[in-house]
Each structure stands twice: as structure tokens, then as C-alpha cells.
C-alpha positions in Angstrom: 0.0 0.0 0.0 2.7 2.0 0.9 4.5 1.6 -2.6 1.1 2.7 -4.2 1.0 6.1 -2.3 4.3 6.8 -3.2 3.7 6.0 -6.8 0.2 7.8 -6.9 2.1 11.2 -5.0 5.0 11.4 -7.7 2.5 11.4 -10.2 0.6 13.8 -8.9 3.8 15.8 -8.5 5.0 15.3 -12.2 1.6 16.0 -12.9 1.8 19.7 -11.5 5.1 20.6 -12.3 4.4 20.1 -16.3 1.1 21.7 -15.7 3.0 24.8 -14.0 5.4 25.0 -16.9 3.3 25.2 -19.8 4.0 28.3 -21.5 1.1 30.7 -22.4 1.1 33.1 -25.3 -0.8 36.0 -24.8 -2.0 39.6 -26.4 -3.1 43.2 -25.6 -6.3 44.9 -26.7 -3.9 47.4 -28.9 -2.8 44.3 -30.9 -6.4 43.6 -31.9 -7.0 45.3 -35.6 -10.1 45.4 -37.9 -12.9 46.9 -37.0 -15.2 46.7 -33.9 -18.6 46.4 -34.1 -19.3 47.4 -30.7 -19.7 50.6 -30.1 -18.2 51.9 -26.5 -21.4 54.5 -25.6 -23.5 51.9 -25.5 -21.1 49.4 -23.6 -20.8 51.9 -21.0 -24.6 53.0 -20.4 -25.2 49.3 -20.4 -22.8 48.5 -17.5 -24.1 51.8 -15.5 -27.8 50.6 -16.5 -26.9 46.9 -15.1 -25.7 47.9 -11.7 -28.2 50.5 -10.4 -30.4 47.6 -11.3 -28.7 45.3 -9.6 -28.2 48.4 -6.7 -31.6 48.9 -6.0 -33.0 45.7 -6.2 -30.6 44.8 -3.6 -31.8 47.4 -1.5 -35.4 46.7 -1.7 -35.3 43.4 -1.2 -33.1 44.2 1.9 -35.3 46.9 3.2 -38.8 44.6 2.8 -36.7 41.5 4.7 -36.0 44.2 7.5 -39.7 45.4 7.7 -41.1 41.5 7.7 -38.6 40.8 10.3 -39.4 43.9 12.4 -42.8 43.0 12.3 -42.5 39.6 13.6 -40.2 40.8 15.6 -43.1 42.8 17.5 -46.2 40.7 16.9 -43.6 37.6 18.5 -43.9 35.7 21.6 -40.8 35.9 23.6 -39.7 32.2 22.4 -40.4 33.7 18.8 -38.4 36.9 19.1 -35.6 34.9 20.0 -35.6 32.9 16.9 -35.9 35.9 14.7 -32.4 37.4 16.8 -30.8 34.5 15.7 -32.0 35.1 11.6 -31.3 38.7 12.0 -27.4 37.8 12.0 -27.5 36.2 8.8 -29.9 39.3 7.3 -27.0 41.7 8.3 -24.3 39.6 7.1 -26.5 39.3 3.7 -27.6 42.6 3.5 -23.9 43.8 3.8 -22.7 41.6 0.9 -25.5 43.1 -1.2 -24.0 46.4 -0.4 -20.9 45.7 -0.7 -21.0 43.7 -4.0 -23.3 46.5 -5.4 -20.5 48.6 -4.0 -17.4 46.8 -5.5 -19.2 46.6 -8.9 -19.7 49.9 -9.3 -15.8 51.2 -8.0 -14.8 48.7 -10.6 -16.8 50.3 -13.6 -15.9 53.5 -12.6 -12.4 52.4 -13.1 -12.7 50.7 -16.2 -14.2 54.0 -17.6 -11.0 55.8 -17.1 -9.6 53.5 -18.4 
């Protein structure tokens, strides 16, 4: 068994080093030529379209959570509110990421722009 795991890990070794040393050819976008049919206005007002899309629905959907939770919140039992404590950690941490990704998106057009 012991032969077979040494066998199986230089393999696997072999396997990665010819893997890691494959060379890879690569261009810029100024060695493209001929012409482009995409037109950058409309590339750009389609990316700033997309993510205040994606912005707000993230916040509505965020905001109507937060009111259905507040409201059970209230209308709870004590047993119940303590249930909806422990799902209001995961509607922060998911209401953050909406932000944030909305956030990162739109830092990340912005610099593709000036580009």
C-alpha cells in the first residue's frame, strides 16, 4: 500500500510541475485590428444601467426582509423573538454583501471607464 501512495504522490507531482510550466502566449487589446462592431457608448450605459439595477433591487429586497422581520419581531412571543435574533445575524451579514458587492461593482466600472 505503501508503494502505491508513493507512486500515486509522484504522479501527482510530475503531474503539477508540467502543468506549471506550460508556457502561455498571450495579447493586448492594442494588438487587436479590424474593426469593432461594438460601439463603446453603448457598452458603457449598459454596464451603469446593469448595476443600479442590480443596486436597487438589492436594497429593496433588503429593506422589505428588515420590515417583515421587524414586524415579527413585535407581533412575536418571547420564544419567537428569539428565533428571529438568531435570523437577524444572517440578514446583516447578507444585506452587507448586497451592499458591498453593489458597492465593488460599481468602484470597478468606474475604473474601467478611465480606463
Amino acid at each position: 500500500m505503501k508503494k502505491l501512495e508513493k507512486i500515486i504522490t509522484i504522479l501527482v507531482i510530475s503531474m503539477v510541475i508540467i502543468s506549471l510550466t506550460t508556457l502561455s502566449y498571450g495579447f493586448g487589446v492594442s494588438d487587436l485590428k479590424g474593426t469593432q462592431d461594438v460601439q463603446v457608448a453603448g457598452l458603457k450605459s449598459a454596464g451603469n444601467t446593469m448595476i443600479t439595477i442590480i443596486t436597487t433591487i438589492g436594497v429593496v429586497i433588503s429593506v422589505v426582509v428588515l420590515i417583515v422581520i421587524g414586524i415579527k419581531y413585535m407581533i412575536g412571543s418571547t420564544s419567537e423573538k428569539a428565533e428571529y435574533k438568531k435570523s437577524l445575524m444572517p440578514y446583516v451579514i447578507g444585506a452587507g454583501l448586497v451592499f458591498a458587492a453593489s458597492s465593488i461593482a460599481q468602484i470597478i466600472y468606474n475604473l474601467a471607464i478611465k480606463m
